[in-house]
Backbone as CSV, one residue per row, in Angstrom:
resi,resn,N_x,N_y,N_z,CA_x,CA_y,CA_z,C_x,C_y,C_z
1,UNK,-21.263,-120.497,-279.281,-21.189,-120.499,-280.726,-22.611,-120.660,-281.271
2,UNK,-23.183,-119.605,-282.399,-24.664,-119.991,-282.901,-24.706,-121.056,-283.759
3,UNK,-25.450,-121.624,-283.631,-25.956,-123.255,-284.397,-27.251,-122.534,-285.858
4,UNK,-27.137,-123.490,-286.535,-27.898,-123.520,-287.492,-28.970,-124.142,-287.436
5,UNK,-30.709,-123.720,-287.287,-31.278,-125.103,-287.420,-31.203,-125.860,-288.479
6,UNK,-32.206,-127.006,-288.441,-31.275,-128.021,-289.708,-30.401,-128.458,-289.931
7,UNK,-29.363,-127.875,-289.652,-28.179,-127.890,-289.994,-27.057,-128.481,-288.895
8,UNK,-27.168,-127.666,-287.764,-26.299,-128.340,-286.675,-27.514,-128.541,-285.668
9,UNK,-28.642,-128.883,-285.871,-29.917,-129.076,-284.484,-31.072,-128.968,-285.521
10,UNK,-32.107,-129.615,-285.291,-33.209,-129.691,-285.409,-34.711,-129.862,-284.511
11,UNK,-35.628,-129.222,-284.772,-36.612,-128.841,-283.453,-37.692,-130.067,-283.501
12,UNK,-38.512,-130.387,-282.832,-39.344,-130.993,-282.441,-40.646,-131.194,-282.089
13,UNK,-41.434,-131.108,-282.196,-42.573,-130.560,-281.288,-43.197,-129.306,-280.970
14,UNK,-42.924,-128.011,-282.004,-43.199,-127.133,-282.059,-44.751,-127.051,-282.251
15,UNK,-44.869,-126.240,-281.508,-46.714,-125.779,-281.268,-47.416,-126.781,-279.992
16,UNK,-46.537,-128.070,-279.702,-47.228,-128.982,-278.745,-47.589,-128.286,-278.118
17,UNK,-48.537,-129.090,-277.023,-48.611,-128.158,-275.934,-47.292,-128.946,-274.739
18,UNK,-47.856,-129.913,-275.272,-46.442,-130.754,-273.314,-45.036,-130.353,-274.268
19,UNK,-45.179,-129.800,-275.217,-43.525,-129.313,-275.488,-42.903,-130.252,-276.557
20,UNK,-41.516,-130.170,-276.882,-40.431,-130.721,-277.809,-39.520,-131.106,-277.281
21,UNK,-39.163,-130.987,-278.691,-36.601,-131.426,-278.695,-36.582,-131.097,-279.111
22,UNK,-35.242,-130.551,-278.477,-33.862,-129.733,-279.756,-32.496,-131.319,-280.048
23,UNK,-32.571,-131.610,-280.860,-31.285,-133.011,-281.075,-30.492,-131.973,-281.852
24,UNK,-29.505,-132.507,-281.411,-27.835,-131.936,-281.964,-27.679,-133.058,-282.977
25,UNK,-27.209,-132.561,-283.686,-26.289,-133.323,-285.191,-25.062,-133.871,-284.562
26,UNK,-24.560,-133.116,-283.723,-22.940,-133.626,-282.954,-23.149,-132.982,-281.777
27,UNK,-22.832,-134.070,-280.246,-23.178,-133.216,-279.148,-22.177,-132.583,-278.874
28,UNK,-22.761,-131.318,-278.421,-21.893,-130.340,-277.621,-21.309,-130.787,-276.431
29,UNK,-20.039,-130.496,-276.446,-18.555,-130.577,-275.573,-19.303,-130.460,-274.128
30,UNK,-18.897,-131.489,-273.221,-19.116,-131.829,-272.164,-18.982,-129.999,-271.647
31,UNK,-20.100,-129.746,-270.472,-20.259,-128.784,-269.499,-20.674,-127.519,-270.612
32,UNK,-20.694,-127.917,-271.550,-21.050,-126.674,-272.168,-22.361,-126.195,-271.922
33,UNK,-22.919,-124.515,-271.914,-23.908,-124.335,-271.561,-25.238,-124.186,-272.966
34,UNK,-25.931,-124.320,-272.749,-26.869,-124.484,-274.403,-28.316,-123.226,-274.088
35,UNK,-28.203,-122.263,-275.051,-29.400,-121.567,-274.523,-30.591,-121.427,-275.672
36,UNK,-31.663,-121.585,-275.342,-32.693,-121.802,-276.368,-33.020,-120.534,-276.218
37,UNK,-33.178,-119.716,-277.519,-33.991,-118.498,-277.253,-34.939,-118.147,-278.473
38,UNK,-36.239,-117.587,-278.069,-37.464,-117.806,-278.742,-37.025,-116.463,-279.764
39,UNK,-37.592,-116.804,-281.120,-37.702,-115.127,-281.979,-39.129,-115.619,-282.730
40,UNK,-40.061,-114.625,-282.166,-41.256,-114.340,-282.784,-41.631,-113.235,-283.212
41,UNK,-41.806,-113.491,-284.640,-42.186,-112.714,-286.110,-42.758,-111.314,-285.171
42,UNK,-42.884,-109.934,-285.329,-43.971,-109.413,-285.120,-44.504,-108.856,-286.103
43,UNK,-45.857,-109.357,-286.205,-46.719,-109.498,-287.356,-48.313,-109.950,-287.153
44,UNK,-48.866,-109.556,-287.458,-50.582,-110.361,-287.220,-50.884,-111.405,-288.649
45,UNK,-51.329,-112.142,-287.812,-51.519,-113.138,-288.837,-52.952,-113.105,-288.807
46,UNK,-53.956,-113.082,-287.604,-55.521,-113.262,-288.174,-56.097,-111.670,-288.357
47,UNK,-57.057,-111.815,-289.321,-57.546,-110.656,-289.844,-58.911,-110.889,-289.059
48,UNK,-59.645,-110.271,-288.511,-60.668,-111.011,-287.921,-62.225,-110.135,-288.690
49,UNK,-62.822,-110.683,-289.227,-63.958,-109.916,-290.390,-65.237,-109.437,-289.032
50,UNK,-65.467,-108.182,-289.799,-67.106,-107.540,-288.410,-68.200,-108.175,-289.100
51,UNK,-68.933,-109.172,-287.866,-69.887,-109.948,-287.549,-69.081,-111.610,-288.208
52,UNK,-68.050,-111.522,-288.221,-67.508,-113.128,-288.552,-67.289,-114.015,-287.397
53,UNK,-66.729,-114.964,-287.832,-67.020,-115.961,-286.718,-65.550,-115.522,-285.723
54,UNK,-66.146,-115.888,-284.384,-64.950,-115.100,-283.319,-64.513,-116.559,-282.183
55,UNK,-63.939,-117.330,-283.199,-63.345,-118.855,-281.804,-62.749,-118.624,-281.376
56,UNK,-62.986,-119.183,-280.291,-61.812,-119.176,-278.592,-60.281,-119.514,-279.050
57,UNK,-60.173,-120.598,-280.121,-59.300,-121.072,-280.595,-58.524,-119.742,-280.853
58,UNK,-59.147,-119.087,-282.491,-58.313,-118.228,-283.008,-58.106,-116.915,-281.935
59,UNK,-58.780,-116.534,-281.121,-58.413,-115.724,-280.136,-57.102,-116.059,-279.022
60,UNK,-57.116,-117.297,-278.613,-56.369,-117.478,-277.636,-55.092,-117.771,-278.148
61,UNK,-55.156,-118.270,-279.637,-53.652,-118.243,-280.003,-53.216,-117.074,-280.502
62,UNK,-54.282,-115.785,-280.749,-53.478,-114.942,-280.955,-52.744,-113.938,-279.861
63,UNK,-53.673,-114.071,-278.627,-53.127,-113.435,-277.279,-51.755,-114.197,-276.735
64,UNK,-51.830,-115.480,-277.395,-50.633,-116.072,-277.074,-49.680,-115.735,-277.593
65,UNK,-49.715,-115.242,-279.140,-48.726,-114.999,-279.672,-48.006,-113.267,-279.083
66,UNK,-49.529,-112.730,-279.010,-49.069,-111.349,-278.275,-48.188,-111.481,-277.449
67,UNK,-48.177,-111.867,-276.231,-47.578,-112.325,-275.166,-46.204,-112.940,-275.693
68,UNK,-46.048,-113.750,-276.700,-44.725,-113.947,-276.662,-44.003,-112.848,-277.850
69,UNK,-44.564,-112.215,-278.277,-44.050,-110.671,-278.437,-43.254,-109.954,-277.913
70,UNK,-44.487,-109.376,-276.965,-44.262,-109.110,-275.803,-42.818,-109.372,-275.076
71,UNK,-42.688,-110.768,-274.803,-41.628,-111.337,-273.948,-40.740,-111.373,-274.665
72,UNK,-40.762,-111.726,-276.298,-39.745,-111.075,-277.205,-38.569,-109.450,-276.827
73,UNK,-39.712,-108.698,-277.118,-39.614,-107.407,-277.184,-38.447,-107.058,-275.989
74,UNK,-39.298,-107.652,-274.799,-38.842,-107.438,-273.327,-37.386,-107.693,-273.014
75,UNK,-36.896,-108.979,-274.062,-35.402,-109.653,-273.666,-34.825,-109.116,-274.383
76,UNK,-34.916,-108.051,-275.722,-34.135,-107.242,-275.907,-33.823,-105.796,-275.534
77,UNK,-34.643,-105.295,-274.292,-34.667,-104.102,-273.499,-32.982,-104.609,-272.998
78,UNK,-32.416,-103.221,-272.818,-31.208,-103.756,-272.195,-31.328,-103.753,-270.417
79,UNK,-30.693,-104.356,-269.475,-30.982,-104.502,-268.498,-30.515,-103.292,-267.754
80,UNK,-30.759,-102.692,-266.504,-30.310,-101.641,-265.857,-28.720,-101.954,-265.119
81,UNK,-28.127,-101.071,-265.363,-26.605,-101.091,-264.995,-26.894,-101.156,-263.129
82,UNK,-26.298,-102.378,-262.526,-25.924,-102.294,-261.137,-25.528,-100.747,-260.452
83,UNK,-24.404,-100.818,-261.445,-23.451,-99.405,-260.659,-23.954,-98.419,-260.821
84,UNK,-24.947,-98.147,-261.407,-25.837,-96.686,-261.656,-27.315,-96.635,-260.607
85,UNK,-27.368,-95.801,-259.975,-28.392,-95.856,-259.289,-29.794,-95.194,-259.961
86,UNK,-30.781,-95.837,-259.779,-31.773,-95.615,-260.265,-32.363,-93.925,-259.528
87,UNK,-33.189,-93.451,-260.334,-33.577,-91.734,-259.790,-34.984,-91.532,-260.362
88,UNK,-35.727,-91.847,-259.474,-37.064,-91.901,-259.707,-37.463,-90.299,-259.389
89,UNK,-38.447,-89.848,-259.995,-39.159,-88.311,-260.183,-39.889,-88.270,-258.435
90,UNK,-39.952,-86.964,-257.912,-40.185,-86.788,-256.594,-42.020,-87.943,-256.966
91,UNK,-42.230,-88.037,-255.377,-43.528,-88.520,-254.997,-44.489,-87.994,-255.956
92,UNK,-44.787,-87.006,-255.688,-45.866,-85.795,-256.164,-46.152,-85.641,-257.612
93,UNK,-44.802,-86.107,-257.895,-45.367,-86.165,-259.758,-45.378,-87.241,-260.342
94,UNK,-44.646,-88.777,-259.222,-45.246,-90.013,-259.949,-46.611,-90.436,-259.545
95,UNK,-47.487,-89.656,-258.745,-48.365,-89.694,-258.021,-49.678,-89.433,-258.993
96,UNK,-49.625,-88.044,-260.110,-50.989,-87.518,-260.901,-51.350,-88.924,-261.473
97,UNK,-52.303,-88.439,-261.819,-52.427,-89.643,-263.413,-51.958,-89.063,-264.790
98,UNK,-52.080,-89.851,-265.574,-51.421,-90.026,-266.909,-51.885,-88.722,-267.842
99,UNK,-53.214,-89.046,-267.637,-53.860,-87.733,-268.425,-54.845,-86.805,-266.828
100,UNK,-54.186,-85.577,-266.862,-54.605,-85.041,-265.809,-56.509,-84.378,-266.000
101,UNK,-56.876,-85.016,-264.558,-58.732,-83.685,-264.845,-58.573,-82.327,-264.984
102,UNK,-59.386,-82.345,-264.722,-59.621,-80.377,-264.305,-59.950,-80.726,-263.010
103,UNK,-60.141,-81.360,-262.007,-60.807,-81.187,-260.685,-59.128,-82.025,-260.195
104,UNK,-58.468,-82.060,-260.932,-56.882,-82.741,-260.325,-56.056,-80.906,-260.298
105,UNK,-56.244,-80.699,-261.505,-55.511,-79.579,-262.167,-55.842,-78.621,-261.019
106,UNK,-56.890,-78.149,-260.808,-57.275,-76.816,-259.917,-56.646,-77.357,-258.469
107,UNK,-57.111,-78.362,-258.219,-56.382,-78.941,-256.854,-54.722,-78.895,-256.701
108,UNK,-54.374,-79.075,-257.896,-52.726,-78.895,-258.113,-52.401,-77.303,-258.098
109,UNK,-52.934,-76.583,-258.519,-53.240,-75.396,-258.717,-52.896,-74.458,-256.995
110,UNK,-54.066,-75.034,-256.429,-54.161,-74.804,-255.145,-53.629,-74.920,-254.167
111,UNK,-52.850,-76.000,-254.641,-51.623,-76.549,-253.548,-50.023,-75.933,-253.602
112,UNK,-49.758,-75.441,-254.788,-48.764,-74.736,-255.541,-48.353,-73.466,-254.446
């Protein structure tokens, strides 16, 4: 069942680094399972100005925030079905690179 913050739970310690609490308003029914799950904004928050000041600080919290984007993003990919088997493209063509040379191309060429 979804909870409300505020309302049926309230958070704790957000941004710590050694972490928080989640306290329940009324505890949840013995064996029940409780799942915390993160939702981060996607959005930039620092604007960063050319020749302005560049801290470790404001950098590292923003790669942090990337990252939990990121891991955002990721837990709503849906997961791959068991019963379906995966079918990867022969060797040879997961093999080029992304953006092909000309000294790849003629070699592909040649081999054809």
């Amino acid at each position: 069942m979804l909870k409300t913050l505020n309302v049926d739970y309230t958070v704790t310690g957000v941004g710590v680094e050694a972490g928080g609490s989640v306290v329940f308003g009324a505890a949840p029914a013995a064996l029940v399972a409780i799942g915390l799950v993160r939702q981060v904004a996607i959005k930039r928050d620092t604007d960063y100005q050319h020749a302005g000041d560049f801290e470790s600080t404001d950098v590292n919290r923003d790669f942090d925030r990337i990252v939990m984007m990121l891991r955002t993003a990721g837990s709503r990919l849906p997961t791959p079905c068991a019963s379906r088997p995966v079918i990867l493209p022969m060797a040879c063509c997961r093999a080029r690179p992304i953006v092909p040379s000309r000294t790849w191309l003629s070699m592909r060429r040649a081999t054809l």
